[in-house]
N, C-alpha and C positions, 0 to 999 in steps of 0.2 A: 267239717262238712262243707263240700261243694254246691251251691246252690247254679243248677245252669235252666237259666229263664228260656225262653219260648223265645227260635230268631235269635239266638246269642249271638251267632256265628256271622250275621251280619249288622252288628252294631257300627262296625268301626265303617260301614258301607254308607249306612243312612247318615252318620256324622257329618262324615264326608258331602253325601251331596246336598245335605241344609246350609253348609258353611259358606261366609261371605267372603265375599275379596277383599283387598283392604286397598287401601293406596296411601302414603302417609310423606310427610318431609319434617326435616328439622334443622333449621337455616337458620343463617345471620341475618337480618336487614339493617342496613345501614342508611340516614341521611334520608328515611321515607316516615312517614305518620304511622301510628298503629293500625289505623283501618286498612292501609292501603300492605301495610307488610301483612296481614292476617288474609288480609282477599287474594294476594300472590299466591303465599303459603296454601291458600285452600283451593285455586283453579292450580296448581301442580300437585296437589295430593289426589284431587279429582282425576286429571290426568293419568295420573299414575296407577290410580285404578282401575280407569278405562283401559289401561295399555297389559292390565295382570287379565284384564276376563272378565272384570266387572259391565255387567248391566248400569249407562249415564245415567238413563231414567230411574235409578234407585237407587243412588249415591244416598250416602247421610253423613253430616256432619256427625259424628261420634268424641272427637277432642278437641279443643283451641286450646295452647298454652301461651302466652306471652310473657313476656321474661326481658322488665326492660335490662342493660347491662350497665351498670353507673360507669365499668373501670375503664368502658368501649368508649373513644371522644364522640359526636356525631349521632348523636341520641338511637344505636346503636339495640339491637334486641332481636333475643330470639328465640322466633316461634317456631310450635312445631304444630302441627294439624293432620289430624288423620280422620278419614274418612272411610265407610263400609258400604258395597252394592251386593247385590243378588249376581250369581255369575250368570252369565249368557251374555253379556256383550261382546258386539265384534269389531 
């Protein structure tokens, strides 16, 4: 038996326009501190958000990963950072 709910037909519509933008990196830093490779990482995934359609004013940090690399010389690691807005930015 098929069950078809009320508005089926526009499911995949409303998905659609609740969904956020993302903007995301996953890089090497090399020869910088962790604070400072994680703050890059997160003003170019910020970025990268902005430049998909995201709304700045509603960025959200959603991942940090840091990942120092022992076999990298140069205290060496890497993060990745992905961030989520509301679309409407221009």
């Amino acid at each position: 038996e098929v069950v078809h709910v009320e508005h089926h037909a526009v499911a995949n519509a409303v998905g659609a326009a609740i969904a956020q933008v993302s903007g995301e990196v996953d890089q090497v830093f090399s020869g910088v501190g962790r604070d400072v490779a994680v703050n890059e990482a997160e003003a170019l995934a910020r970025q990268r958000a902005a430049d998909a359609g995201a709304d700045p004013a509603t960025l959200t940090v959603v991942e940090v990963e840091d990942l120092p690399l022992a076999y990298v010389p140069g205290d060496a690691r890497r993060v990745r950072v992905r961030v989520v807005g509301d679309a409407g930015g221009s």
